[in-house]
N, C-alpha and C positions, 0 to 999 in steps of 0.2 A: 569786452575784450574778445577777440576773435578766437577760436578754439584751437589747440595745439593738439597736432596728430602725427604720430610715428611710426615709420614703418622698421620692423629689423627682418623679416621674411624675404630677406635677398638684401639688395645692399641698403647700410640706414641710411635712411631722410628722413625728414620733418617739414611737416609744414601751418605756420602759421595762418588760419583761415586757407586762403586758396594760395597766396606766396609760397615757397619755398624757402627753407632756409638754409644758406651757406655755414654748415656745421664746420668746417673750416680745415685742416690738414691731419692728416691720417691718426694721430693719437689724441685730439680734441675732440675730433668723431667717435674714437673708440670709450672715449671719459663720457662723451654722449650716451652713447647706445650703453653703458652700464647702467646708468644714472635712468635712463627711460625704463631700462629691465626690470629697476628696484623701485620704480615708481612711487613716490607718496611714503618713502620711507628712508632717512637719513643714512647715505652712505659716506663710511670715515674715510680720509685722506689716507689711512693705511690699505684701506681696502684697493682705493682706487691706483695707489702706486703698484699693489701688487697686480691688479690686475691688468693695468699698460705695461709693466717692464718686468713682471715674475720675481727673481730671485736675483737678478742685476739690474736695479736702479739707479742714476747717477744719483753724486750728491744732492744734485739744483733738482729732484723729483719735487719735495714740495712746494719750490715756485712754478714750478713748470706747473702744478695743477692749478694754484692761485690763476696763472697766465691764463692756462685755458680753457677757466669757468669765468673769467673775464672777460674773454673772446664769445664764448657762446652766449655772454648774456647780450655782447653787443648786438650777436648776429640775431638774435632772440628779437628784439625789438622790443613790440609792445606789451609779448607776451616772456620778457624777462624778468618776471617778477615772479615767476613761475620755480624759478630757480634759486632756492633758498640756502642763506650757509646759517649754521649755527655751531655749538660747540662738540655736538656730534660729528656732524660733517657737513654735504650738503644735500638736497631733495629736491628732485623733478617733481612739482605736480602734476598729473594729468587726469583727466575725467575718465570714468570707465568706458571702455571701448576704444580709449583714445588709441589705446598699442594695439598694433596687430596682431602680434603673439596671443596678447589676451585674450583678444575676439576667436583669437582660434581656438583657445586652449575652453571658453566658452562653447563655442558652437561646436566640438569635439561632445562634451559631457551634454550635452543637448539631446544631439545623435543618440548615444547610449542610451537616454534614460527613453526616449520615443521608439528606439529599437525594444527598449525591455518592456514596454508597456501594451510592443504589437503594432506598431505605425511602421512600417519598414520604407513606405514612402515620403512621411514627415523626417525620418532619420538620413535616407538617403540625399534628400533638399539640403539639410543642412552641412553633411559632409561635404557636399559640392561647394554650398558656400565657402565653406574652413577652407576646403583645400584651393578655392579659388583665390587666395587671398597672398600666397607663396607666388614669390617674383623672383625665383631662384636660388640660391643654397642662403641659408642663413647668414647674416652680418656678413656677406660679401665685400665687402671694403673696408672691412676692418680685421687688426689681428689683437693678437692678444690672449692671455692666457686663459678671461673670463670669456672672451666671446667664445675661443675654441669650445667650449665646456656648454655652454648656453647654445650652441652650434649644434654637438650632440643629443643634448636633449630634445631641442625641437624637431630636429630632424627623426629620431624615436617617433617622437610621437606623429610627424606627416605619416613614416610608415606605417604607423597603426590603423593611421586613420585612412590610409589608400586600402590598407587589407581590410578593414573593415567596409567600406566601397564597393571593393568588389566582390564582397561575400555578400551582400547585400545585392547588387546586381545581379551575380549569378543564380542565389535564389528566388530572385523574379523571373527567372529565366533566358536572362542575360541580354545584351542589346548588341547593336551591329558594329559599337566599338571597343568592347570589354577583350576581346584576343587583343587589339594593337595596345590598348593598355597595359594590360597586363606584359606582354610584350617587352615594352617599355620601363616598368617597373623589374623585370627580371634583368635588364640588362643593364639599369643604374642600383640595382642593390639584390647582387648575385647571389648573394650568401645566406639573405634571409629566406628559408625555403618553403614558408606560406607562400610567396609568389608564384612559386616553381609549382605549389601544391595544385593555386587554382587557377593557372593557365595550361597544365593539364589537363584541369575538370571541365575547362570550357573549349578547350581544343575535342575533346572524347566527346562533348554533347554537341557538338558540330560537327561530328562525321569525321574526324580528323587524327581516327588513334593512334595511325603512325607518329606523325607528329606529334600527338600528345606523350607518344615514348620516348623520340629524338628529346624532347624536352627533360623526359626524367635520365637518359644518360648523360645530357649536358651538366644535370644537375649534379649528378654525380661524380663528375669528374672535375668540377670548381671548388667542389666539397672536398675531395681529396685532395685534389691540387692544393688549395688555399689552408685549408684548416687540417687536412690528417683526418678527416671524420667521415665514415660512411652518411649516407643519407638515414635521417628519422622514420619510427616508425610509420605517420602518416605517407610520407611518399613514398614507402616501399608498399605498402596496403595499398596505395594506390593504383602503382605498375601491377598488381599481380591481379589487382580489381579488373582492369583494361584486358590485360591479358586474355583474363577468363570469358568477360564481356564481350559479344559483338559492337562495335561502335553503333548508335543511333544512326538512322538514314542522314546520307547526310542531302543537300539539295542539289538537285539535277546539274551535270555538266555533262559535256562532251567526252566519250570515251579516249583514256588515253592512249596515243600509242606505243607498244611494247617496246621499238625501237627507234632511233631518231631517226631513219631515211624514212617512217612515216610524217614525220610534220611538215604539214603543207607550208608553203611560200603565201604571207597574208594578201591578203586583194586591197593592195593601198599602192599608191606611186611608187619606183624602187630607192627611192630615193626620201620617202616620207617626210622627216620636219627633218631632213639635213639639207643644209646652208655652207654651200661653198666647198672642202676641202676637198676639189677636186684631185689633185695631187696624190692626198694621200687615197682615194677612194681607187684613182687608177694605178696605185701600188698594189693594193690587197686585187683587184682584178687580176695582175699580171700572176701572184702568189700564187691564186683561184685556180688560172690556166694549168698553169705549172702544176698543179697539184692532180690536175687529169691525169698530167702526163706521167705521173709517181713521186713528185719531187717534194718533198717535205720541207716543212718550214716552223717559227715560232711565232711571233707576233705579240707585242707588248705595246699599247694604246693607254697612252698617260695624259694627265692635263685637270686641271683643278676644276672644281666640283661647276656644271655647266656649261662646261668649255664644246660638248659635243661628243662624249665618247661613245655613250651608248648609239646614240644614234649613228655615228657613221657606222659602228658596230652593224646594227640593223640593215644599213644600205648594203653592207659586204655579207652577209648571212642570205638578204634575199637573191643578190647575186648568183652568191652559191647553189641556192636549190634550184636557181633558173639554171642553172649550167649542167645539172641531176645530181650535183655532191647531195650527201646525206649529212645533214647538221643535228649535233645536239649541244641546244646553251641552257647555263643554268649563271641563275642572278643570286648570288651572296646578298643576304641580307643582315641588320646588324644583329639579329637574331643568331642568326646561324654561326657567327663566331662561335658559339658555345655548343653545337652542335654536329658533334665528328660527322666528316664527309657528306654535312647534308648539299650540300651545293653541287657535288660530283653526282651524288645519288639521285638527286633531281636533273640534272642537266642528261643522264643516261637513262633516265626513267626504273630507279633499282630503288624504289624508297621502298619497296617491302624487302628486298634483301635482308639477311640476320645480320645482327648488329655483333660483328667479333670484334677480336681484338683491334687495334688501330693497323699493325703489321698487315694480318691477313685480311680487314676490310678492302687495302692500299690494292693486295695481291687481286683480291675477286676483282676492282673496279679496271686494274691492268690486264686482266684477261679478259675482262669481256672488253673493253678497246680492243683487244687482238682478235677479239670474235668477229668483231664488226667491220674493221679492214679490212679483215681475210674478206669478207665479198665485196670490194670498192673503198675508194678515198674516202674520210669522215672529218670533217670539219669540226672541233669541239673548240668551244667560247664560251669564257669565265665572266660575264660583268660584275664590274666592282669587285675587283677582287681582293679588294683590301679587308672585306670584311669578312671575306671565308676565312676557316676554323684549319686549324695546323694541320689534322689530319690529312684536310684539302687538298694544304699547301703543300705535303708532301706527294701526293699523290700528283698534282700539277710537275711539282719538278721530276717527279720519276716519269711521267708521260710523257716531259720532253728533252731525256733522253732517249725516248723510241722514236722522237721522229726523226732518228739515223736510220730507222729499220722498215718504219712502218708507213703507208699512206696516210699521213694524219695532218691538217692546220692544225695547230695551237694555234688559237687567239684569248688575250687577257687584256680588261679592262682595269685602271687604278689610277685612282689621283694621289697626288704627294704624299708621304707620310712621313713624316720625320722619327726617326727614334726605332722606326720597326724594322731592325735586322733583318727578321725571315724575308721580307719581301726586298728589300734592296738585294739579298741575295740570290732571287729569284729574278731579276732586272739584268744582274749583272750575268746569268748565265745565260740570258737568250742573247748577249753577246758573245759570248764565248761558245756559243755553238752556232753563231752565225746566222741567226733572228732579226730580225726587223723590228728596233726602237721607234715610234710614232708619237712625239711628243704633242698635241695640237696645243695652235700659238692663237692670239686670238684672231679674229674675224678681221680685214679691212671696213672700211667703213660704208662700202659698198656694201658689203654684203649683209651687213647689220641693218640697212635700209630697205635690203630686203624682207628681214625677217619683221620689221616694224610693218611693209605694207601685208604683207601676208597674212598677222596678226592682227590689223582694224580691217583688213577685206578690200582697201583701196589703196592706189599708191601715195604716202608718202609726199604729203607738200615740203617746202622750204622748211618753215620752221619747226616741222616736227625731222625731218633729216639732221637739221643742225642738233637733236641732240643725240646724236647716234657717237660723239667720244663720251658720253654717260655711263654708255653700256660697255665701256671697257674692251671693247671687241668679244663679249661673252655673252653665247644665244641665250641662254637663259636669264642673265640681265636685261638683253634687248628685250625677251617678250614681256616679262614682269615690270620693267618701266610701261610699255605700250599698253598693258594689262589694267597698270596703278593708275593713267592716266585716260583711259576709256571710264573706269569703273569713278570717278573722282568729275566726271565730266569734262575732264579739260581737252576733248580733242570734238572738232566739227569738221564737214568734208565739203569743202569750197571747191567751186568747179570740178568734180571729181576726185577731191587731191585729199587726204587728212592733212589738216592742219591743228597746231598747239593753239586753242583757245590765249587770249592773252591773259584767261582770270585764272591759269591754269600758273601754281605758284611749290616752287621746290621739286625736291624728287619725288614722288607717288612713296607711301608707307610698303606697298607691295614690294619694291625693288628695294629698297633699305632694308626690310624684314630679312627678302631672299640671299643678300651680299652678308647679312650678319649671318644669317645660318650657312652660308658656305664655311666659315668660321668654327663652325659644330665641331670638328673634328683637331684640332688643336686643346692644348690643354686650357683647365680654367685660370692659371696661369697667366700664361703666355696672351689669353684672349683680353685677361683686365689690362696688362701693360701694352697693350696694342690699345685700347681706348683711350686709356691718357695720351698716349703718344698722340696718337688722330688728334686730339686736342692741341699739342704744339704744332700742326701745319704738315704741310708734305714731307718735310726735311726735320730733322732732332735730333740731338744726341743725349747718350744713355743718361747723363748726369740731369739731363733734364725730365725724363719721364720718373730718374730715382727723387727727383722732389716733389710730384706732385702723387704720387705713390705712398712716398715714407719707407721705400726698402732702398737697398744700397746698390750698389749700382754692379756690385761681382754678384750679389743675387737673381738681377736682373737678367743679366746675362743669360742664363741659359734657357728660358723665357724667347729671347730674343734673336737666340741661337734657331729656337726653334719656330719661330715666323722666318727670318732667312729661309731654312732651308725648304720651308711651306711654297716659299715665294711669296709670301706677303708683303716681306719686307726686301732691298736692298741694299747693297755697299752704295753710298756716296758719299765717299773719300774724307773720311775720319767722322762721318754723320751716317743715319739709317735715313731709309727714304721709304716710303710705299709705293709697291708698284702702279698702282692703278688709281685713282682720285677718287674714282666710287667707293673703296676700301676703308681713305680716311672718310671722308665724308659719313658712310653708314655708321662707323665707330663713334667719331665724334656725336653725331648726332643720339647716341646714346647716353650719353652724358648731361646729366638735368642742365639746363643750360645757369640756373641759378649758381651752379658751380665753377664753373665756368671761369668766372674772371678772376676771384681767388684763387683756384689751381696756376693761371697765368703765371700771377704776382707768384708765388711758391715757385714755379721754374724760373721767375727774373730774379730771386735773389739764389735761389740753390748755380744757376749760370755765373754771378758774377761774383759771387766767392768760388767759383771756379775759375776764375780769369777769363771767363767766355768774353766774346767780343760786345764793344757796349752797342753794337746797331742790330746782335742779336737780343739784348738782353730789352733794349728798346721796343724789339717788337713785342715782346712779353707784356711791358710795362704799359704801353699801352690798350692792350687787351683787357689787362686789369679794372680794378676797383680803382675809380675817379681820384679818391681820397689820396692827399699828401700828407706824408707821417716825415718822422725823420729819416728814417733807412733811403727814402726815395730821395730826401733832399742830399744827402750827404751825399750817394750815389751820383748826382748830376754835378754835384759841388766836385767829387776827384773824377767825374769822366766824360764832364757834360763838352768839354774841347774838341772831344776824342771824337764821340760821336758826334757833333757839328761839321769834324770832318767826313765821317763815313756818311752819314744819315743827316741830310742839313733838315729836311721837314720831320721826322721824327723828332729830333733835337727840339725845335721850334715851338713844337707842341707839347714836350714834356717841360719845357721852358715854362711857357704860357702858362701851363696847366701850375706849377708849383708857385709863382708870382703871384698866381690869382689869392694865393691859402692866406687867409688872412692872420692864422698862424704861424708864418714863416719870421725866422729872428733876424734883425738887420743887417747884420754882416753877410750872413748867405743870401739876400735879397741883393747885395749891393753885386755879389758876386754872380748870381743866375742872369739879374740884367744886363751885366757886362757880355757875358757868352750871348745873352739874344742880340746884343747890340751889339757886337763882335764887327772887327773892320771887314770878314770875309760875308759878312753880312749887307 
């Protein structure tokens, strides 16, 4: 028998030897993933009711569980013997190492004991291993009152084992990636303030103790903000250690300059890796002029993640210093959320400034703007500014209302954000003082052909042009397909020309990776019911992503509210649609494809006990699992007319397909072949 292995370190699956197996709809998975939790030990039918429906269970709970350990033994296959009932309850077996959890929860205690014994590099292998083993937040697709619970715990423990990691790195004396990590973990688990403790320590041993301070008053104000608690005694020991301490050398850079009319204009084309948006490029020129002349302006450059913002940003900045404006830009990082006015303070060069209060930091960073005008026009640009920290964002909008008074561009970079007040209200007033909205739309398909030959060094054959609607009109889709498919082999340069190999098969993994991480920034949410979705086709509606889900469809909603307003999704006309094909496609394609056809069948019956039309509900069913039960046959038996009308070869095939069952009872055989043989036949 072939080995049976489960993952719950992000969302469960299982799979038999190398198959996969179709755990089956959202509370047969969650009766799954208890039942693997408790491995190799009888869990009762009270247990498991409580843990799918808590403290409201319907009546039918205990068929429902009979149902769907009868389900899973089918999906189980060879290795459903695995799954035992007795008078207890019932029991998964599996061999150790088979769960993931386990391996982890193993090679955690591993770690410890090779840490305690003086191995810090046998302990730090193995933490890497454990922690390589998480494929994002625990039991991701599943709810429930055990998973929530089982969710916390392992997640406990991933922290431990990250802060153990990087205490571990940092007394080796830390590596070239231990700041973005740590980074990283400060920014998905703000409150635990070991993290904050030692990406300080590694910001201070790298030269860095301003910013190892910025870090301890972020710290400090998530902590009050959040909990009411001042910061512990290690991170105040800490700050007053730096304090005292000079920072460590830190490695050579270029001096910086005191004021922004020092930074030179870089020695690259002025137009660097921007594609196209002529238009807008001779907007902010005309702005440029204007702003010689004394005339003040705003400027708001929006457009979803790779659409070009930074970059045209770049073409209108080197402009600028060609024309003698003085510029200072500063880049929000998602760090710097947590980091009052670090983004201002860098873009003006005041990162040793004292750290006051939010009010009077606002007031120093407004006066020295007014310092800097008083001798000439100053150009100041915000990128991404969705990620700068409030105190920023105040200091942004107090700065432009001075550009009634003062020679100053405001420019701001930001793509969509649903949900976040401050900044829709910072949108809405570079309108209302008469600022320039820049929304970039995507590329034509010219100019995407451009960026394809740019990127292989040649131009651009037939077949690799035709795939320029891939890239959605988004430069950073177009490079990252051309990128996925140089690196995968699939492109050769025939008479001068790149062309698509013909062995060259799908989208490149690079540009599916890059379309889901634009995705990043939406909730986690909002991001799994956009995968189902992807899964029913360009077009769906809500009643159908609530089936292959298992939430209801008013929960859905705001989920879905929130891709609208993202622009991920659109209105078509009582259905949602995805903008872009690349969008579905990378979502879908994240979805084990083993799942795949059973999710279908779940949206063809959740559709037509919704009265959805039967040549929607057709294309579902066909999607699905080959197998004809009764629900399918009854289904063709009251609507197999209907659809014959709308869908004559869909009809035809689910026809076909049910005739063939050689379990089908005579009367509905007599009846399916009348519809195939129908006189409009």
């Amino acid at each position: 028998m072939r080995r049976l292995r489960v993952t719950v370190l992000g969302p469960v699956r299982a799979w038999n030897g190398e198959s996969e197996i179709d755990l089956g709809p959202a509370r047969r998975r969650a009766l799954f993933a208890m039942l693997a939790a408790n491995a190799n030990r009888p869990v009762t039918r009270t247990e498991l009711i409580r843990a799918l429906w808590g403290e409201s269970a319907p009546s039918a709970a205990a068929g429902n569980i009979y149902t769907y350990v009868s389900g899973l033994r089918r999906s189980l296959g060879a290795a459903g013997g695995l799954l035992r009932s007795g008078r207890a309850g019932y029991t998964l077996r599996l061999e150790p190492g088979a769960l993931d959890a386990d391996r982890f929860e193993t090679l955690c205690e591993a770690a410890g004991a090779q840490a305690a014994a003086g191995r810090p590099g046998q302990a730090l292998a193995l933490l890497d291993e454990a922690l390589a083993l998480w494929r994002g937040e625990a039991y991701a697709n599943v709810t429930g009152l055990f998973a929530d619970l089982d969710r916390h715990r392992l997640t406990e423990l991933r922290i431990g084992a990250a802060e153990r990691r990087a205490r571990l790195v940092l007394a080796g004396g830390g590596d070239d990636t231990l700041i973005a990590d740590l980074t990283a973990l400060v920014r998905d688990h703000p409150l635990h303030e070991p993290f904050h403790e030692l990406l300080m320590r590694a910001l201070h041993r790298a030269g860095r103790g301003t910013e190892a301070l910025d870090v301890f008053h972020a710290a400090r104000r998530v902590l009050v903000d959040e909990l009411g608690v001042e910061p512990g005694p290690a991170l105040r020991e800490l700050q007053v250690q730096i304090l005292a301490e000079p920072a460590p050398a830190a490695p050579a850079v270029a001096a910086v300059p005191v004021a922004p009319d020092a930074v030179p204009a870089p020695a690259v084309p002025w137009r660097g890796r921007l594609v196209g948006r002529d238009g807008e490029l001779a907007l902010l020129r005309g702005l440029l002029g204007a702003l010689g002349e004394g005339r003040s302006t705003i400027v708001w450059i929006e457009g979803e993640p790779g659409i070009g913002k930074s970059a045209l940003l770049d073409a209108a900045l080197h402009e600028a210093r060609a024309m003698g404006h003085r510029v200072a830009r500063g880049v929000a990082e998602e760090l710097s959320g947590r980091i009052p006015l670090h983004v201002m303070r860098r873009a003006l060069r005041l990162e040793d400034a004292a750290h006051d209060d939010p009010p009077a930091a606002v007031d120093r960073v407004l006066d020295h703007v007014r310092e800097l005008t008083a001798a000439g026009p100053l150009v100041l640009a915000v990128d991404h500014l969705q990620w700068a920290d409030e105190v920023s964002l105040l200091a942004w909008e107090r700065l432009a209302a001075l550009t009634r008074w003062l020679p100053l561009l405001l420019v701001a970079t930001a793509r969509p954000e649903p949900g976040r007040a401050d900044l829709a209200r910072l949108r809405r007033g570079v309108s209302t003082r008469d600022g320039h909205l820049i929304r970039l739309a995507p590329l034509p398909p010219s100019d995407i052909e451009q960026i394809f030959g740019t990127t292989v060094g040649v131009p651009p054959g037939a077949t690799l042009r035709s795939l320029a609607p891939l890239a959605a009109g988004n430069p950073l889709y177009a490079r990252e397909l051309v990128t996925g498919l140089v690196a995968e082999d699939g492109v050769r340069v025939v008479d001068g020309l790149a062309e698509v190999d013909a062995r060259a098969d799908g989208m490149p993994r690079a540009l599916l990776d890059t379309v889901r991480a634009s995705l990043d920034h939406l909730s986690p949410g909002a991001r799994e019911a956009l995968r189902y979705a992807a899964l029913l086709g360009d077009r769906f509606a809500v009643a159908e992503v609530a089936a292959v889900t298992g939430r209801t469809p008013f929960d859905l909603m705001a989920d879905l509210e929130e891709a609208l307003a993202a622009d991920v999704l659109v209105d078509a006309g009582g259905e949602l649609a995805f903008r872009q094909p690349v969008l579905r496609q990378a979502l879908a394609g994240s979805i084990p494809a083993a799942l795949r056809p059973t999710l279908r069948r779940h949206a063809a019956q959740a559709l037509a006990d919704d009265g959805g039309a039967a040549a929607r509900v057709a294309d579902h069913l066909l999607a699905g699992p080959p197998e004809v039960d009764e629900w399918l046959v009854r289904w063709l038996v009251a609507h197999g007319a209907e659809l014959s009308r709308q869908a004559p070869e869909p009809a035809r095939e689910l026809l076909r397909r049910a005739l063939a069952s050689p379990r089908l009872l005579q009367a509905a055989r007599a009846t399916l072949a009348a519809l195939l043989d129908g006189p409009d036949r």
